[in-house]
MARFI-122698 format. One record per residue (C-alpha): residue number from 1; y negated, z, x negated. Coordinates in steps of 0.1 Angstrom, whole numbers. Layout:
N
GUVO,num,c2,c3,c1
GUVO,NUM,Y,Z,X
...
***
This chain:
587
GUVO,num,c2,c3,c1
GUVO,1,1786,-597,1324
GUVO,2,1796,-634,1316
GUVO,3,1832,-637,1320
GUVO,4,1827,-661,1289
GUVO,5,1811,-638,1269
GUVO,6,1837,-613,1278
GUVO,7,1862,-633,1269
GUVO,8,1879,-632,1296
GUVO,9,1889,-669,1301
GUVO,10,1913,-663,1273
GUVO,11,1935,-644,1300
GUVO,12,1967,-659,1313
GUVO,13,1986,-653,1341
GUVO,14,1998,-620,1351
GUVO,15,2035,-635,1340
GUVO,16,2027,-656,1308
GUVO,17,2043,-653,1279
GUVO,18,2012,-650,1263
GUVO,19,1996,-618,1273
GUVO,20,2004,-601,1239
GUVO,21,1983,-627,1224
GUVO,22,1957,-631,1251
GUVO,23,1948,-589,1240
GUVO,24,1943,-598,1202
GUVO,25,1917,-628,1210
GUVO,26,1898,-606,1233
GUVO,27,1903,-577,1202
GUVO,28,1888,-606,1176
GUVO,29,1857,-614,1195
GUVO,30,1822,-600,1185
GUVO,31,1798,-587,1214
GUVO,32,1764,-601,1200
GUVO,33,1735,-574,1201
GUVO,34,1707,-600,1204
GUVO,35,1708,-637,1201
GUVO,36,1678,-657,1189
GUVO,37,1666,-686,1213
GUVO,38,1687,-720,1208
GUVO,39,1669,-745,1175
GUVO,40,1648,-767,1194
GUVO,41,1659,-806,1182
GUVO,42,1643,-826,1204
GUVO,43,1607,-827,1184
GUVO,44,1606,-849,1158
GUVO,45,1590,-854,1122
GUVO,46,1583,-882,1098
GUVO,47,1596,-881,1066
GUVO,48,1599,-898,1038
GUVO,49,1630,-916,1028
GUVO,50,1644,-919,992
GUVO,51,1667,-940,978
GUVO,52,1692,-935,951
GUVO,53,1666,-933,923
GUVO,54,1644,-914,938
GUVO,55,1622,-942,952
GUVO,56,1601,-947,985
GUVO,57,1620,-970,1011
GUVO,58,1590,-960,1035
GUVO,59,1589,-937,1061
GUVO,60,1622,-924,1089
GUVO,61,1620,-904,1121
GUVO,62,1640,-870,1117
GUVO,63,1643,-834,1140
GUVO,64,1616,-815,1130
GUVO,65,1642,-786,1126
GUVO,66,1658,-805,1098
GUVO,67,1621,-805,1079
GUVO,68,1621,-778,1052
GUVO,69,1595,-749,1049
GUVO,70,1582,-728,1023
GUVO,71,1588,-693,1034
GUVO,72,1573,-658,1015
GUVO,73,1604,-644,1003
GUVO,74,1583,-606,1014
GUVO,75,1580,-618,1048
GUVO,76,1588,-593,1072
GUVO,77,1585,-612,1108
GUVO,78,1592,-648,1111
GUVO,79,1573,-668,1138
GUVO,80,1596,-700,1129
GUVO,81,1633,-706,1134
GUVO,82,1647,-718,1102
GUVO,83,1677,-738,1094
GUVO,84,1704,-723,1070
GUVO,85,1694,-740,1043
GUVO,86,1658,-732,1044
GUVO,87,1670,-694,1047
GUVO,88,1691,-700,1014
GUVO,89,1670,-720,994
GUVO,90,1657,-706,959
GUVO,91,1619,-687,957
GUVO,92,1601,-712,941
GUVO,93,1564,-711,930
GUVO,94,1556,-694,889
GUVO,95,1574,-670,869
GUVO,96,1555,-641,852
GUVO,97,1564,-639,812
GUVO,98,1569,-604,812
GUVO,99,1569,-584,853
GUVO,100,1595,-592,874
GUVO,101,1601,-585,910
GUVO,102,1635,-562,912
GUVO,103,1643,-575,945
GUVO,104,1636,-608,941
GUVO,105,1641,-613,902
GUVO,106,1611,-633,898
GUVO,107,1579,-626,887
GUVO,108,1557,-602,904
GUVO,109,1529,-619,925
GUVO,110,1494,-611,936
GUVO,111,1485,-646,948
GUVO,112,1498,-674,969
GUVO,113,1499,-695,931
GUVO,114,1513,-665,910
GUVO,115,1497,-637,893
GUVO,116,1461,-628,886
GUVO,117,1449,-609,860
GUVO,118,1415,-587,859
GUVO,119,1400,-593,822
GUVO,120,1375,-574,813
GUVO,121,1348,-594,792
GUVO,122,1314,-577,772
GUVO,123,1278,-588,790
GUVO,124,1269,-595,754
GUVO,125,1297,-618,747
GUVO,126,1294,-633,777
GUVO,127,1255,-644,773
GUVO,128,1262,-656,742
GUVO,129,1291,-677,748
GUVO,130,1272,-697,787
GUVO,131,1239,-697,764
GUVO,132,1256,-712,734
GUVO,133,1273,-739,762
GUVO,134,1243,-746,782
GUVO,135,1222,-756,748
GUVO,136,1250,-767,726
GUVO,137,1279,-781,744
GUVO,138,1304,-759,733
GUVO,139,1316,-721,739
GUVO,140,1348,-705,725
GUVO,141,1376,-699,749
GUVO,142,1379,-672,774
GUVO,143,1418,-665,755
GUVO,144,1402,-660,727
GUVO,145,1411,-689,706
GUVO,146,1405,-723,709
GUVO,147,1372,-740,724
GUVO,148,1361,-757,753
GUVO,149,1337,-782,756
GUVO,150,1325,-804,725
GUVO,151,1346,-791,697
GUVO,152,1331,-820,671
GUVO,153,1301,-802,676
GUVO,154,1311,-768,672
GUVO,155,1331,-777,639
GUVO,156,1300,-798,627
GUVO,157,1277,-765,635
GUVO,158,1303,-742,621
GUVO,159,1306,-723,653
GUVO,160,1271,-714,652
GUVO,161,1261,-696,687
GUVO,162,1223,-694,706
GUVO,163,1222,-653,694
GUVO,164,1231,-664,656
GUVO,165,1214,-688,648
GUVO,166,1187,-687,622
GUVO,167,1151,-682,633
GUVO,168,1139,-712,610
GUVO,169,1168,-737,627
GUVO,170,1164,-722,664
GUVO,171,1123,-732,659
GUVO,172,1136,-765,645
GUVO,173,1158,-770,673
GUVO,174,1128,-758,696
GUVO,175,1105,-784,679
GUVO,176,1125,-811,684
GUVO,177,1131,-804,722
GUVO,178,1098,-801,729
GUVO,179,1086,-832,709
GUVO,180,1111,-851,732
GUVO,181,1100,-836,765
GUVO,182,1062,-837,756
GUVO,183,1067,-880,749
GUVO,184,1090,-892,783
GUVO,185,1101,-927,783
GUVO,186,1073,-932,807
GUVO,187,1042,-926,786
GUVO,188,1032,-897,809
GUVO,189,1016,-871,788
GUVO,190,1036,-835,798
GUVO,191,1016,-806,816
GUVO,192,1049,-784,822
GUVO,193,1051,-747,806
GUVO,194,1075,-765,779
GUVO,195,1048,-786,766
GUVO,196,1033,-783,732
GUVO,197,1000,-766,726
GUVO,198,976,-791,730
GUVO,199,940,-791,721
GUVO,200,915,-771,746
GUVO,201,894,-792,764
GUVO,202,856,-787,773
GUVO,203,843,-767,799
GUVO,204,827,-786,821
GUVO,205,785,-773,825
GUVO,206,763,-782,851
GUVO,207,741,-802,825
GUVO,208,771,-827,819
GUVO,209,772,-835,857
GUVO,210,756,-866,871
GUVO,211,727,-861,896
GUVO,212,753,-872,926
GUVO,213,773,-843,916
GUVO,214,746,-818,910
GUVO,215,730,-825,946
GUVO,216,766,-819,964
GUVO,217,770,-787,936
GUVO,218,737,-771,952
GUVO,219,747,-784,990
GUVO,220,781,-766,983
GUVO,221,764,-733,969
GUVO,222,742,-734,996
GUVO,223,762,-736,1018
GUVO,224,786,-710,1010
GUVO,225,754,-682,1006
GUVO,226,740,-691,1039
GUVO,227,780,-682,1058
GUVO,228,783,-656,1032
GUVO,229,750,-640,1043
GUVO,230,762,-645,1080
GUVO,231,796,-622,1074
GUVO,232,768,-595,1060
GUVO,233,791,-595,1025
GUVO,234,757,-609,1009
GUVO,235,724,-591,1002
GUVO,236,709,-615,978
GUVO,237,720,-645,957
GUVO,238,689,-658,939
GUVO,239,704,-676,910
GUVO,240,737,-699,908
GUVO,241,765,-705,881
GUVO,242,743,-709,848
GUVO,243,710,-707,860
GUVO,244,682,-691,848
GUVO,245,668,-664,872
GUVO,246,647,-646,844
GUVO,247,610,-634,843
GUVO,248,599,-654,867
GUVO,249,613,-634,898
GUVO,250,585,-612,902
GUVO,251,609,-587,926
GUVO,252,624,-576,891
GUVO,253,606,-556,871
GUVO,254,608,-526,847
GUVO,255,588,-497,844
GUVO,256,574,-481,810
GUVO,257,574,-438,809
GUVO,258,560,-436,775
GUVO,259,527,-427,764
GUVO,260,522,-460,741
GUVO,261,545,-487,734
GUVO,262,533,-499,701
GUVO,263,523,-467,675
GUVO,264,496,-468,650
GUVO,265,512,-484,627
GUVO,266,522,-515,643
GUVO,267,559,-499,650
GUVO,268,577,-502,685
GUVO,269,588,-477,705
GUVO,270,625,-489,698
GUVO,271,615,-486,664
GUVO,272,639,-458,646
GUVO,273,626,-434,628
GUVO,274,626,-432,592
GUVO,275,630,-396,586
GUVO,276,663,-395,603
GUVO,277,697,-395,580
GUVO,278,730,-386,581
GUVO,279,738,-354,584
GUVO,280,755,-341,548
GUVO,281,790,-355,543
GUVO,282,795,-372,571
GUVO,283,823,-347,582
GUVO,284,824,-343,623
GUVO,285,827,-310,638
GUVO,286,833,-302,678
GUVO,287,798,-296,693
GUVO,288,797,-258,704
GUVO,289,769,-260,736
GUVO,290,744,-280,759
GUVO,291,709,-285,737
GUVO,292,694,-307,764
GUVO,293,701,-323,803
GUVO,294,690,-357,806
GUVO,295,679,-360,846
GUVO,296,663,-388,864
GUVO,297,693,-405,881
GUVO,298,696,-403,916
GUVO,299,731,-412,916
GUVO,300,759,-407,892
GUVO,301,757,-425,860
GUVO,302,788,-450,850
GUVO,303,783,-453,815
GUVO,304,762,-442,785
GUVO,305,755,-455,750
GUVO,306,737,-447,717
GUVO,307,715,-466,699
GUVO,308,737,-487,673
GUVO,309,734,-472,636
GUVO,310,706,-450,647
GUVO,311,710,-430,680
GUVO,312,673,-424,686
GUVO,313,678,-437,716
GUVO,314,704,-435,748
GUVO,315,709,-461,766
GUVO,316,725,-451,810
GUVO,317,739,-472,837
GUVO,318,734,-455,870
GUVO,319,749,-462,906
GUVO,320,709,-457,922
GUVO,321,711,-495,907
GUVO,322,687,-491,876
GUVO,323,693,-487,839
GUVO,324,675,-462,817
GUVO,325,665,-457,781
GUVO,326,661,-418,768
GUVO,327,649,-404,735
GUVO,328,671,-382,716
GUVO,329,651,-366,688
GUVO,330,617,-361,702
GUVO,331,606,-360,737
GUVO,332,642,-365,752
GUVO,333,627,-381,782
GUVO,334,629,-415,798
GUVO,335,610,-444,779
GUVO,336,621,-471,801
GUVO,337,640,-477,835
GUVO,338,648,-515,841
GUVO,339,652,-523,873
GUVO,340,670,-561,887
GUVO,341,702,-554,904
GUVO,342,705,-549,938
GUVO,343,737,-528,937
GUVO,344,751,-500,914
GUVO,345,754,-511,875
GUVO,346,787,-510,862
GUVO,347,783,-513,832
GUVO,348,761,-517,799
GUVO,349,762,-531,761
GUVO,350,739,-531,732
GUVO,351,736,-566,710
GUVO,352,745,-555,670
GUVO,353,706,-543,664
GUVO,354,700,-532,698
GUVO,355,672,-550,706
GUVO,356,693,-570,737
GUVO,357,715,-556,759
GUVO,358,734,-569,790
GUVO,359,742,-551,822
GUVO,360,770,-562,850
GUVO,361,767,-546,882
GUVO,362,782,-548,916
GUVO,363,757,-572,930
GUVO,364,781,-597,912
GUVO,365,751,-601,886
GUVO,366,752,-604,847
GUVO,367,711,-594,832
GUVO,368,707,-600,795
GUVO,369,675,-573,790
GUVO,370,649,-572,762
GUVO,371,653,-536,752
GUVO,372,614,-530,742
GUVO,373,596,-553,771
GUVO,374,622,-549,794
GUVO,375,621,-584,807
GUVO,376,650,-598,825
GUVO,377,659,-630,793
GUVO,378,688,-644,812
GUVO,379,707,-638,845
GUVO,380,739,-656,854
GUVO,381,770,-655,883
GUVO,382,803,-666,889
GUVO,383,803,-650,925
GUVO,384,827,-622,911
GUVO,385,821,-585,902
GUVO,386,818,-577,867
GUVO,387,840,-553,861
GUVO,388,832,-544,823
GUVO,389,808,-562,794
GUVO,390,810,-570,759
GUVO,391,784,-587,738
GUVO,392,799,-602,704
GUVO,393,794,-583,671
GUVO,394,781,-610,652
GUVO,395,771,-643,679
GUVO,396,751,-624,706
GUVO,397,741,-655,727
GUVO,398,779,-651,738
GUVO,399,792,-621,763
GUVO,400,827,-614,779
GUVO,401,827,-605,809
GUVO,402,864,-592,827
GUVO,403,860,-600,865
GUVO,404,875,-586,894
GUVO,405,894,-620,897
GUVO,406,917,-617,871
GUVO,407,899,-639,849
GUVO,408,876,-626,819
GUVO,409,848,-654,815
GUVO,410,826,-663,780
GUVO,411,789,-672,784
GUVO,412,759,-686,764
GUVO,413,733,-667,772
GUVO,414,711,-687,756
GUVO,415,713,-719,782
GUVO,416,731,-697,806
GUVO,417,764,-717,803
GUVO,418,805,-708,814
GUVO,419,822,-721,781
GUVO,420,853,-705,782
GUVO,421,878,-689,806
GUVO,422,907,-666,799
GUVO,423,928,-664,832
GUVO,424,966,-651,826
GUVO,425,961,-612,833
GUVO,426,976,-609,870
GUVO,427,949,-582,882
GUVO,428,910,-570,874
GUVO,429,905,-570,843
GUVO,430,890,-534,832
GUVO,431,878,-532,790
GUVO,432,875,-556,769
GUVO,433,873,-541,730
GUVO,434,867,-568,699
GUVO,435,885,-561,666
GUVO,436,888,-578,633
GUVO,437,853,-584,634
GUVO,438,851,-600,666
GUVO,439,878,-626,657
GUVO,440,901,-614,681
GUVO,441,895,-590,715
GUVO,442,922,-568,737
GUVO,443,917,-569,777
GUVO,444,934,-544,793
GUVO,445,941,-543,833
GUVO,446,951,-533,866
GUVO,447,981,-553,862
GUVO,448,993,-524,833
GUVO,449,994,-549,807
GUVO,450,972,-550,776
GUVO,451,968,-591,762
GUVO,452,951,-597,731
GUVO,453,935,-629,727
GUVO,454,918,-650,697
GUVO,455,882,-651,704
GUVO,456,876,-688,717
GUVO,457,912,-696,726
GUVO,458,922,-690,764
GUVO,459,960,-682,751
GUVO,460,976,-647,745
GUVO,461,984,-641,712
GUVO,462,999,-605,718
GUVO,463,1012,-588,753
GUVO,464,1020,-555,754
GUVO,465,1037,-540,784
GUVO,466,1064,-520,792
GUVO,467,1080,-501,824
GUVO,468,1068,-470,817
GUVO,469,1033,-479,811
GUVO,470,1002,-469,834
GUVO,471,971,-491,841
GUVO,472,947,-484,808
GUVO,473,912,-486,824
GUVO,474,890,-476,794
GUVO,475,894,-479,757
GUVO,476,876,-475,724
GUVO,477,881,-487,684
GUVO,478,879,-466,658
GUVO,479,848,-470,634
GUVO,480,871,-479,606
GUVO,481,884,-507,634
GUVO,482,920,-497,619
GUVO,483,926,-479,657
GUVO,484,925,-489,690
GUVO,485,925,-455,720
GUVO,486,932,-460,757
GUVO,487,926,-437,788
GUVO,488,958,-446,802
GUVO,489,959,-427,837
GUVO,490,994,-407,833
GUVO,491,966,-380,820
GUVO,492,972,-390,782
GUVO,493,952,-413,759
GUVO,494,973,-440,743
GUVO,495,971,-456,707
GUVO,496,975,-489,691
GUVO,497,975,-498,654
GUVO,498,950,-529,650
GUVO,499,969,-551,622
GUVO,500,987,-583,632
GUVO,501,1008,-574,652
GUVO,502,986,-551,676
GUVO,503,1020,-521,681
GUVO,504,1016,-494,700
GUVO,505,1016,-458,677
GUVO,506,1039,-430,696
GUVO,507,1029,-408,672
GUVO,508,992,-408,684
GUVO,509,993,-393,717
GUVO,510,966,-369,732
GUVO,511,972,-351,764
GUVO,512,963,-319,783
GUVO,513,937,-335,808
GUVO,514,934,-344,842
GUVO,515,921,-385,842
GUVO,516,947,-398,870
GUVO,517,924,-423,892
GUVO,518,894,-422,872
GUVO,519,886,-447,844
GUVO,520,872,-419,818
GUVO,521,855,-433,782
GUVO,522,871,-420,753
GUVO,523,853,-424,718
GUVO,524,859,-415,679
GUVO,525,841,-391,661
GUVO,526,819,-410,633
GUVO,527,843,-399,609
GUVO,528,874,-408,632
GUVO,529,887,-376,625
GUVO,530,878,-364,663
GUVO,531,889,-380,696
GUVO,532,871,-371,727
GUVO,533,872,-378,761
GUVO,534,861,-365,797
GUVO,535,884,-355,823
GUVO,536,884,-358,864
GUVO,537,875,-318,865
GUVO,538,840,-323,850
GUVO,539,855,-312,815
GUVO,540,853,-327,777
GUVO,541,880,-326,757
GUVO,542,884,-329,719
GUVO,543,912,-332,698
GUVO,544,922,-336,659
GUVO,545,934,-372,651
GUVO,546,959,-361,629
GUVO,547,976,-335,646
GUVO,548,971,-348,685
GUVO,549,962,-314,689
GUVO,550,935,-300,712
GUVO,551,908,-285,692
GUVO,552,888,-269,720
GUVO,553,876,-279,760
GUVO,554,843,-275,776
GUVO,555,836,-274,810
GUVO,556,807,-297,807
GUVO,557,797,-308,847
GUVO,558,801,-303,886
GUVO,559,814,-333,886
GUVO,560,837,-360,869
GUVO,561,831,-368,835
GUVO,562,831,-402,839
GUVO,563,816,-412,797
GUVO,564,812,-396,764
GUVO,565,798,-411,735
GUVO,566,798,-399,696
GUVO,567,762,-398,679
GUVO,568,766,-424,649
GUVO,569,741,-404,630
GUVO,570,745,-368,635
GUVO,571,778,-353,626
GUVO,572,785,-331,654
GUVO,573,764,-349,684
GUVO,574,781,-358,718
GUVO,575,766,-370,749
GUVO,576,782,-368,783
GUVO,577,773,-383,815
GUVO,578,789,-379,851
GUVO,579,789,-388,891
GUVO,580,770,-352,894
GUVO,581,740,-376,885
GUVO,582,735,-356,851
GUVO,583,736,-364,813
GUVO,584,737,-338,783
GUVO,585,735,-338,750
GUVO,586,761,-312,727
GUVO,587,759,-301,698
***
């Protein structure tokens, strides 16, 4: 070892005086364990010099050891030598109010500024509050008291917030945004979802077109037919948008199975008959067997319907392309098959007296029929499948049609004209039903939302959807038009009061059959106290309105039972149709 570090320079001479001591300063000194290195002085820092007061004089070289740094008092290693007075300096930084550190005597810290405290704070309360500040410029404070932003305002509103405010003030408030959005500095009139309502505008016909723009309209259509025909996605497309492919097109034609058409009395075949009334009371009953099988489809039939007030007659929509009339009372044979779409017919609709109806089919065709000649009055195309067809109850020049492109469209089938759109369901639009007297109509679609709409007005008045609800691909009103029923395909049929506000009735729920992927017709009993419906095993189910009970099931065809339809007449009356190309008639 180092004689220094021994000590051993202290010695003397072997004959000093001093020896004794020589012992006790070599007794005194310390052997050091481990020696940190030697301060490094040499580097140098800038820092700034201060005068008496506490001034700037400017700016003085000094060692970098001499240059103070703030050191974690919990530090367990050091990386840094540090001067005494660095390692003696007081912990500085905040003092908690209430913890403090035991070792240290300060307050106990979580972050390099101090302490941090988890608050809890409601989702409710916390909405409210970043609503009320985003709209009104103020929001109480997260300490609970106090505010923060404009408090002139909140004082002025009475610490009103956006969730309790009144619903007369909060449409005020609305109004007055809007008014100022909808009129910018610039003039500009606003198209943006926040815009007022503004007044709808006409739909552009072909008539209103100038004959520059008619020519390029038939070069366009033309155009489009002849590469659609190339792809082979196009057997025929004789008329365009609004025009009038009637009579003249001697390929359609219709076929009479009768043995006269006019009587001797001057009556027509559609013609009820007089002797015909309703049966007793008008009280329904469950029909108890098959009286009659209506067959003369090839292919299955899609939808059936009665004559309106009368029944006499039963009107079918078959996938072999053609739509036939039956009779019901006498012969209870075919009187008529018309015959003008190329593709199967989707579906049908009687005008109020029944002397019209209108067929949609998937050729992409809409035929408005005359029931007794069975001439083709007006045919007209948007280039999309029809997917269901309403005529109105009390105009029946105009017929709704829900499309396959999300969009149901209104026509004049008198001058075969598009006059109204109603595009905001986001899938195929699958029943269309009119209430209040044709005032106002519910679409239902694949999207699993029911709209309702006033008739006229492309805007939703009502949208009902929820989470839990299934696509609703067929419903039905109740004769009293109180009622609105809906196959929805969770294999239950669905109910929703018709009143002003169109809500959905819990209560009214009829279950026990199988209709998951097929788009059954339900219907009322004339009385309304039946509901009945057909089911994807082929059988017809009936059950009492008031009770949402079953009353009894019938296994009624091979196949599907795709329709079902209440006799308006007789009390206890049901026809049935299905995909095993059959229709019967129960009673």
């Amino acid at each position: 070892l180092d004689d220094a570090m021994l000590g051993l320079d202290t010695y003397g001479s072997s004959d000093s005086d001093d020896e004794n001591d020589a012992l006790a300063n070599v007794a005194s000194v310390k052997r050091p364990i481990a020696s940190a290195p030697p301060v490094d002085a040499g580097a140098l820092a800038l820092e700034r010099a201060l005068d008496g007061d506490g001034g700037s004089t400017g700016m003085r070289v000094v060692p970098l050891a001499s240059t103070r740094t703030v050191v974690d008092p919990t530090t367990r290693e050091m990386r840094v030598n540090l001067t005494y007075d660095e390692m003696t300096a007081p912990i500085e930084g905040p003092r908690h109010e209430t913890r403090e550190d035991r070792l240290t005597g300060r307050g106990a810290r979580n972050h390099a500024l101090g302490q941090v405290d988890a608050t809890t704070v409601n989702a409710f309360s916390f909405d409210e509050q970043y609503n009320t500040y985003n709209s009104r410029g103020y929001a109480a404070a997260p300490s609970g008291t106090g505010v923060v932003g404009d408090a002139d305002a909140m004082r002025a509103s009475k610490g009103e917030t956006a969730f309790n405010i009144s619903a007369a003030k909060k449409r005020r408030i609305r109004e007055e945004v809007l008014a100022g959005v909808a009129t910018p500095a610039s003039g500009e009139t606003d198209t943006s979802a926040w815009a007022p309502a503004r007044a709808a505008q006409k739909v552009l016909v072909h008539d209103d077109l100038s004959e520059k723009e008619k020519e390029y309209v038939k070069w366009h259509m033309d155009n489009r037919e002849a590469k659609l025909r190339a792809k082979g996605k196009l057997e025929g497309l004789e008329t365009g948008p609004g025009e009038d492919g009637g009579a003249q097109d001697d390929s359609k034609f219709t076929k009479f199975h009768g043995s006269e058409e006019v009587n001797y009395a001057g009556d027509s075949w559609i013609a009820p008959p007089k002797s015909e009334k309703r049966d007793g009371d008008g009280t329904c009953f469950a029909p108890n067997k098959c009286v009659h099988t209506f067959n003369g489809h090839t292919k299955g039939v899609s939808k059936i319907e009665f004559f309106p007030h009368t029944g006499h007659l039963l009107l079918s929509a078959g996938m072999d392309n053609v739509v036939k009339i039956w009779d019901v009372y006498n012969s209870r044979k075919c009187m008529r098959t018309y015959m003008g779409h190329d593709k199967a017919v989707k579906d049908v609709c009687f005008n109020g007296d029944g002397t019209r109806f209108v067929s949609t089919s998937w050729d992409k065709k809409v035929r408005l029929w005359d029931t007794e000649t069975g001439k083709i009055i007006q045919t007209v195309t948007s280039g999309k499948i029809g997917y269901c067809a309403k005529i109105h109850p009390k105009q029946d020049n105009l017929v709704l049609i829900g499309q396959s492109d999300k969009k149901i469209v209104q026509w004049d089938m008198n001058n075969g004209d598009l006059v109204q759109e109603y595009d905001q369901h986001l899938g195929p639009v699958n029943s269309i039903t009119f209430a209040d007297g044709g005032e106002r109509f519910m679409s239902s679609s694949d999207d699993k939302t029911l709209r309702v709409w006033e008739f006229g007005i492309p805007v939703t008045t009502k949208y009902i959807a929820d989470p839990s609800m299934h696509s609703v691909p067929a419903t039905a009103i109740s004769n009293n038009g109180k009622y609105i029923i809906g196959q929805s395909l969770d294999n239950q049929i669905i109910t929703f009061s018709v009143d002003e506000r169109f809500r959905r009735n819990n209560k009214k729920r009829f279950g026990g059959h199988h209709n998951a992927g097929y788009a059954c017709q339900p219907a009322f009993s004339t009385d309304d106290s039946t509901v009945v419906s057909g089911d994807g095993s082929g059988k017809i189910f009936f059950w009492d309105w008031k009770t949402s009970k079953i009353i009894k099931s019938v296994k009624a065809h091979a196949e599907v039972c795709i329709g079902v339809a209440w006799h308006p007449l007789k009390s206890s009356v049901v026809a049935s149709c299905s995909w095993d190309k059959t229709i019967k008639l129960w009673k």
